[in-house]
C-alpha positions in Angstrom: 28.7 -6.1 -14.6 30.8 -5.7 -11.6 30.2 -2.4 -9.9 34.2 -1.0 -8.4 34.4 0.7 -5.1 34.7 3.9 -7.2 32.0 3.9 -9.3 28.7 6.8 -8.5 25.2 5.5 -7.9 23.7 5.1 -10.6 21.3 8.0 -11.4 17.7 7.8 -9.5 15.7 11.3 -9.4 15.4 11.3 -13.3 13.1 13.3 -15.0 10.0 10.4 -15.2 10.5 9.4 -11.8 9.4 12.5 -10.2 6.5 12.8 -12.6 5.3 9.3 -11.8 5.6 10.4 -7.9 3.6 13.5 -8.6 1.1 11.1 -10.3 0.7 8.8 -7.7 0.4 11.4 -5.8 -2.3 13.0 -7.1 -4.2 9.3 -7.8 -3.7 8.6 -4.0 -4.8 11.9 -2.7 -8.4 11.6 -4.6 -8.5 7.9 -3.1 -8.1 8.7 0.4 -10.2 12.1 0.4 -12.7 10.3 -0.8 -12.7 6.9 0.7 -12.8 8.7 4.2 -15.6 10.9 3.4 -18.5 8.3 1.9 -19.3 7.0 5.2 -20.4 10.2 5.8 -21.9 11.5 3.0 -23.8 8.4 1.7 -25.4 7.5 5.5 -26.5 11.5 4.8 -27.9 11.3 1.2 -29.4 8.0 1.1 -30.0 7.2 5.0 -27.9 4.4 4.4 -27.3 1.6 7.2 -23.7 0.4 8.5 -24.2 -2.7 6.0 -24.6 -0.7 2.9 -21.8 2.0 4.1 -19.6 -1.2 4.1 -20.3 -2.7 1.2 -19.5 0.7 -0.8 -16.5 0.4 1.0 -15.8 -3.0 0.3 -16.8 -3.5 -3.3 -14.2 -0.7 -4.0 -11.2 -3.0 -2.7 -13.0 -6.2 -4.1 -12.9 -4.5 -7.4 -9.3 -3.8 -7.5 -8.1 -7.3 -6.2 -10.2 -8.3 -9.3 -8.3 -5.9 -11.9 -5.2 -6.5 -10.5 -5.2 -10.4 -11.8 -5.6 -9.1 -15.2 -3.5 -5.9 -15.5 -0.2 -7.9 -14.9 -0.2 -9.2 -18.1 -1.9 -6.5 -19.8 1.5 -4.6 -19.1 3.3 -7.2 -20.9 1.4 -6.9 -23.9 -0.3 -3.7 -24.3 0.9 0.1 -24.4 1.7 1.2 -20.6 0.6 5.0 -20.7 -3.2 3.7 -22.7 -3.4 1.6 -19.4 -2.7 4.8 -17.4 -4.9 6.8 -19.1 -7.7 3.9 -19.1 -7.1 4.2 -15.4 -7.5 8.0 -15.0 -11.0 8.0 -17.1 -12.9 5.7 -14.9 -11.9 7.4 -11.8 -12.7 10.8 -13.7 -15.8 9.0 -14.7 -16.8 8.0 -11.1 -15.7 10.5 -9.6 -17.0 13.3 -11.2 -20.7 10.9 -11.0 -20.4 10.7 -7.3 -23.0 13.7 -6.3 -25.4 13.2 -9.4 -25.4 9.4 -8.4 -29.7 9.1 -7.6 -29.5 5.7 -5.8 -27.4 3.2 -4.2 -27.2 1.0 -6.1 -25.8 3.1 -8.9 -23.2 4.8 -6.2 -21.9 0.9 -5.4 -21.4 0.2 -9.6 -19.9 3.7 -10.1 -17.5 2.3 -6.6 -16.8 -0.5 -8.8 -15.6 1.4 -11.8 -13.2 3.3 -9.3 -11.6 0.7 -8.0 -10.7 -0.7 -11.4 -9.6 2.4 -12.4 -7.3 2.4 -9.1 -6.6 -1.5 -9.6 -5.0 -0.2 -13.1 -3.1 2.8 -12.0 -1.5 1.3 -8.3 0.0 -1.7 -10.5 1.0 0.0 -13.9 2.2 3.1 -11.8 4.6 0.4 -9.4 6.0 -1.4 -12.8 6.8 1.6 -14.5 8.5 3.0 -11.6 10.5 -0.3 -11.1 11.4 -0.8 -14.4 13.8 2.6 -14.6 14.7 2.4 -10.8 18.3 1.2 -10.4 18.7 -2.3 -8.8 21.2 -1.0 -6.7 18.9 1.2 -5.2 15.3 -0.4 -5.6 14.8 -0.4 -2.2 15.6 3.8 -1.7 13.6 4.1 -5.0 10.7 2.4 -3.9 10.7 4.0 -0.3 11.1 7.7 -2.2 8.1 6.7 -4.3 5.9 5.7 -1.8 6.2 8.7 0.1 3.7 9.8 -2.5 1.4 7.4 -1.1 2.2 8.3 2.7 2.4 12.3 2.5 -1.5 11.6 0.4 -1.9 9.2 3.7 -1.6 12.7 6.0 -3.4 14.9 4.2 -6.2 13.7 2.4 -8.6 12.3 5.9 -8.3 15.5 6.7 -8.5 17.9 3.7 -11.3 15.3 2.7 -13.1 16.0 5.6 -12.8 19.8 5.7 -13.8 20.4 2.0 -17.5 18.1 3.0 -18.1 20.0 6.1 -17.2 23.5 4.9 -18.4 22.9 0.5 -20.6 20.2 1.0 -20.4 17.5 -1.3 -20.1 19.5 -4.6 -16.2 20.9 -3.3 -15.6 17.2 -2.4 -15.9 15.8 -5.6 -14.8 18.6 -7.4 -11.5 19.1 -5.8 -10.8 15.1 -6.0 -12.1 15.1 -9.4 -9.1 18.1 -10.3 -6.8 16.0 -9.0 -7.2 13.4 -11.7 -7.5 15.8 -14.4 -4.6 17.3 -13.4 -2.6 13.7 -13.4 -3.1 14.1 -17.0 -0.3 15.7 -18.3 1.9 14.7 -16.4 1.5 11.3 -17.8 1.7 13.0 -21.3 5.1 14.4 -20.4 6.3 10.9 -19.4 9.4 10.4 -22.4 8.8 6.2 -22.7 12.3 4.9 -22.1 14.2 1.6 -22.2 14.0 0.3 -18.3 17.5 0.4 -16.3 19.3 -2.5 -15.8 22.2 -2.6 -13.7 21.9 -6.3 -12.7 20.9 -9.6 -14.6 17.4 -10.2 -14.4 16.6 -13.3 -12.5 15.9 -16.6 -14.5 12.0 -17.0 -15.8 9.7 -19.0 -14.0 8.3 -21.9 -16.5 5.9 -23.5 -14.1 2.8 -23.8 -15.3 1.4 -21.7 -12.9 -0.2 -17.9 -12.8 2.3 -15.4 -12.8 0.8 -14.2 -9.7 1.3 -17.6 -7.6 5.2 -17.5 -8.7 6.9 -18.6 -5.2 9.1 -16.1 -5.7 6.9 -13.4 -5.9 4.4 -15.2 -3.0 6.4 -15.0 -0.1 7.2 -11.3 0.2 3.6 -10.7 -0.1 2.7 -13.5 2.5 4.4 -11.3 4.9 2.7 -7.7 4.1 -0.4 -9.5 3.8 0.6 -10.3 7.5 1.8 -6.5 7.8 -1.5 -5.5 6.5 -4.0 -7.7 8.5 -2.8 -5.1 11.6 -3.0 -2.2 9.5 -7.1 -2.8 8.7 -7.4 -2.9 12.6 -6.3 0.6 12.8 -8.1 2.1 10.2 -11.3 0.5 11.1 -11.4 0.8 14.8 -9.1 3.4 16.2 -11.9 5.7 16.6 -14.2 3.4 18.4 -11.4 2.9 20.8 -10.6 5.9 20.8 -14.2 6.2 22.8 -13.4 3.3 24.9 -10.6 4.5 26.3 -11.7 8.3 26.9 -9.6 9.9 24.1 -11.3 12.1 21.9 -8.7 13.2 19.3 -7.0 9.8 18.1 -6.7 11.7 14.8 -3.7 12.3 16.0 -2.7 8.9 15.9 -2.9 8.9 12.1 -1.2 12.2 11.5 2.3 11.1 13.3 1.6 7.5 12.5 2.4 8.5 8.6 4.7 11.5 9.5 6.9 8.9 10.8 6.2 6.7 7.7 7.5 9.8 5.8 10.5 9.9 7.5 11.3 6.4 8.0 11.0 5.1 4.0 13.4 6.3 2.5 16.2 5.5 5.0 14.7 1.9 5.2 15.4 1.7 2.2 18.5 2.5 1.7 19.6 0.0 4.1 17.6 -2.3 2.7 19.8 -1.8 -0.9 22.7 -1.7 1.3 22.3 -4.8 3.8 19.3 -6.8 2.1 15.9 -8.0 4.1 17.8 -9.5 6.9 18.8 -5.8 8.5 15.1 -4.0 8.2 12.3 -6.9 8.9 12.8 -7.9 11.8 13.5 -4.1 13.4 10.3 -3.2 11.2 8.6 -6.3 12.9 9.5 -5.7 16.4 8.5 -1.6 16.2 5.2 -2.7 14.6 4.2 -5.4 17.4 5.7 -3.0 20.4 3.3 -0.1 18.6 0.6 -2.6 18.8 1.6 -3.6 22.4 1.9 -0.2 23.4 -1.8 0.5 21.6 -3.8 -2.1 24.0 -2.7 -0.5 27.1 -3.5 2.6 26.0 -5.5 5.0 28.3 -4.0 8.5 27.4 -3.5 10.6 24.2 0.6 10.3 25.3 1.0 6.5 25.2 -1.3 6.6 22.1 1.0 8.7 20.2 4.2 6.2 21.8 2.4 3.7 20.2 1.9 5.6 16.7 5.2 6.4 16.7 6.6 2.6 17.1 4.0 1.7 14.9 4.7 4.4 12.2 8.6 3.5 12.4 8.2 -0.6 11.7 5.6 0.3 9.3 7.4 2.6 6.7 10.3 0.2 7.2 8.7 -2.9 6.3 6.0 -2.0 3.5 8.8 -0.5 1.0 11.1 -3.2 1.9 8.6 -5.9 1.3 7.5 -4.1 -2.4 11.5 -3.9 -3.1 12.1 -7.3 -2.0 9.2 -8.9 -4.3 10.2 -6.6 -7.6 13.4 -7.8 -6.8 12.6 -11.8 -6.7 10.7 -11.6 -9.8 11.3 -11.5 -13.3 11.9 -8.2 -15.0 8.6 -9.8 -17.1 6.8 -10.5 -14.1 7.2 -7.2 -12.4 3.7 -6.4 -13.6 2.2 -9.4 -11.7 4.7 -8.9 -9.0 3.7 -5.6 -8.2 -0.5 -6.4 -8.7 0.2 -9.4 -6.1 1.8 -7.3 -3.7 -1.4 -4.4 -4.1 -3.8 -7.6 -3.4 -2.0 -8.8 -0.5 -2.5 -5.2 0.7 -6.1 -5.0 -0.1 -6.8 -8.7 1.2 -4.6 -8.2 4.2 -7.2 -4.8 5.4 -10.3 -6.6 4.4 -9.3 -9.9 6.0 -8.0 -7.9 9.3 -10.9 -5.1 9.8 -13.6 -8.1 9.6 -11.7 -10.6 11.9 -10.7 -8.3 14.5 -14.0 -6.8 14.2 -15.3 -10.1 15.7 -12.7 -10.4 18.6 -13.6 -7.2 19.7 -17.7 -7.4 19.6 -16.9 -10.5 21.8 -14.2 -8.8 23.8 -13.0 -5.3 23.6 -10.9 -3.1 21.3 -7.4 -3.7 23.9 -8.0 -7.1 23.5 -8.6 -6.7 19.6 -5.2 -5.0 19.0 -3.0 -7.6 21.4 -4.8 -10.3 19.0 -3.7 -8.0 16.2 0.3 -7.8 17.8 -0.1 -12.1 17.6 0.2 -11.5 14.0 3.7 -10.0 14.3 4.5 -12.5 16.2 3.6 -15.2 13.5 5.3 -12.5 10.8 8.5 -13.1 12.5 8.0 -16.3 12.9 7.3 -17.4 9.5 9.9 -15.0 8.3 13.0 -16.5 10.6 12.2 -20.1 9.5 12.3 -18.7 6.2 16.0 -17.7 7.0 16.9 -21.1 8.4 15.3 -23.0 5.7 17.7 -20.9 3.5 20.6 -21.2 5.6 20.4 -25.4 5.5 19.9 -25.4 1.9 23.6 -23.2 1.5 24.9 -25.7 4.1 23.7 -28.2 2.1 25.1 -27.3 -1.4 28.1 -26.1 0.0 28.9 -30.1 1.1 27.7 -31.0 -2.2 30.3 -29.3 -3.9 32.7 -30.2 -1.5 
């Protein structure tokens, strides 16, 4: 249907979309409170080593990337909300079992558990949410949902962090395990509804291959898993440079990196509905490799927040442009897979990048680590501008065709 110069917006702050923002929410905010305050707490309990802190760290996002192959088509076929609340139980399950966990072994199966249960809700929560988001405005939809992710991004480190020093580990798990609980109805009150659709879909794919590997769906998440690499340098490292270079406090880094990420989305987005991926990644690309830039020469808490801010900026422009862009390549059918392949290259991006840049930088330093990181901009762009040429020939070419 052609949309006139006259015509409203179609309608985007519906009744389910905010719930399944306050959902996320509320999933995102027991991840990250969590997440950041094992390290901690297990190296306490169990005198655990650096090795076993990482693997209960790792089997978490191993589990996920796992799930995530399956739950794609488990959306096509099975009821979306039992997949939700399948979700919410094993992270009730886990963790509610954190502080009665006696060994270490059980604390890295009941890690496992959580991840699935994450696995389930990060891809049936991103369908859902694209299936009754406009096309017009996917990418402003997709930049207001995440902000869910990105406001639990600021808060949870560091309410995580107060509720283990000041309630031990009993208020830790508590308070994370309320936060599921309290996911619950709101999923109940979700009315199930026919998904908007305000443009054709695109054709299906009938390759033989997983949904997953669709070349349409690949590419877009080629480039966050890019985006990401950088992003597992950050959270791994910054405060171990933050000791190299004298700065106590790079907390701060964190706290206006995803400020500006809450700022930033939903106006990417918008453009990004209004102009395409041509106007917001290679901006987002150039803020993200001037933050890295910027981060390497750091030696004062003022250029490191410079750096967070750039950083922050290209960061909330590119990741919801990137999710938009692959919802928007793939099959209404495939948005399931679409949106699980876009979480993996997420979770593969953070692992890949926190161990390989952990290498440069035992053999180096941590300035030198995060210029190697900014090289990976530089082959985002790349990759992403020969994309645009490649697709420029090919119009030149069928335009002689038909002439």
């Amino acid at each position: 249907m052609r949309i006139q110069p006259g015509d409203s917006k179609p309608k985007l702050w519906t009744r389910n979309f905010v719930l399944f923002t306050l959902s996320n929410l509320l999933v995102y905010l027991n991840l990250q409170m969590t997440t950041v305050s094992l390290p901690a707490y297990v190296s306490q309990r169990f005198g655990a080593g650096s090795v076993t802190v990482s693997l209960i760290i790792s089997i978490f996002a191993v589990s996920a990337i796992l799930t995530r192959f399956f739950v794609g088509k488990a959306l096509e076929t099975t009821g979306r909300k039992k997949l939700l609340y399948a979700a919410l139980i094993c992270l009730l399950i886990s963790t509610a079992a954190f502080y009665w966990l006696p060994s270490v072994l059980l604390f890295i199966l009941f890690r496992f558990i959580s991840g699935i249960g994450f696995g389930i809700a990060t891809t049936a929560f991103g369908t859902m949410v694209s299936e009754i988001v406009p096309a017009r405005r996917m990418g402003e939809g997709m930049g207001y949902f995440g902000l869910s992710t990105g406001l639990s991004m600021a808060l949870a480190p560091v309410v995580g962090i107060w509720l283990l020093l000041q309630y031990g580990a009993p208020g830790l798990f508590g308070v994370a395990t309320i936060l599921v609980i309290a996911a619950v109805p709101l999923i109940w009150s979700i009315k199930s509804a026919p998904p908007i659709r305000s443009a054709p879909p695109a054709p299906l794919r009938t390759s033989g291959m997983p949904a997953w590997m669709d070349r349409s769906i690949a590419f877009p998440c080629v480039l966050n898993l890019l985006l990401s690499f950088t992003y597992g340098g950050l959270i791994s490292y910054m405060t171990l440079f933050g000791t190299e270079i004298g700065v106590s406090n790079v907390g701060w880094f964190f706290l206006c990196n995803a400020l500006l990420v809450i700022l930033v989305r939903p106006f990417s987005g918008q453009l990004f509905d209004r102009k395409g991926h041509q106007a917001v990644l290679p901006l987002g690309g150039l803020m993200v490799f001037a933050g890295l830039l910027l981060l390497s020469s750091a030696h004062s808490l003022t250029v490191l927040l410079l750096s967070s801010v750039c950083y922050g900026i290209g960061f909330g422009t590119l990741q919801p442009s990137l999710q938009a862009w692959t919802i928007n390549r793939a099959h209404p059918r495939l948005r399931g897979a679409a949106n699980g392949a876009f979480f993996n290259s997420m979770d593969v991006g953070i692992a890949v990048g926190s161990l390989s840049l952990g290498v440069i930088a035992a053999n180096s330093s941590y300035a030198m680590m995060y210029r190697a990181s900014a090289l990976m901009m530089v082959l985002f762009l790349t990759v992403y501008g020969w994309s645009l040429l490649q697709g420029k020939k090919s119009r030149q070419a069928s335009s002689l065709n038909e002439e």
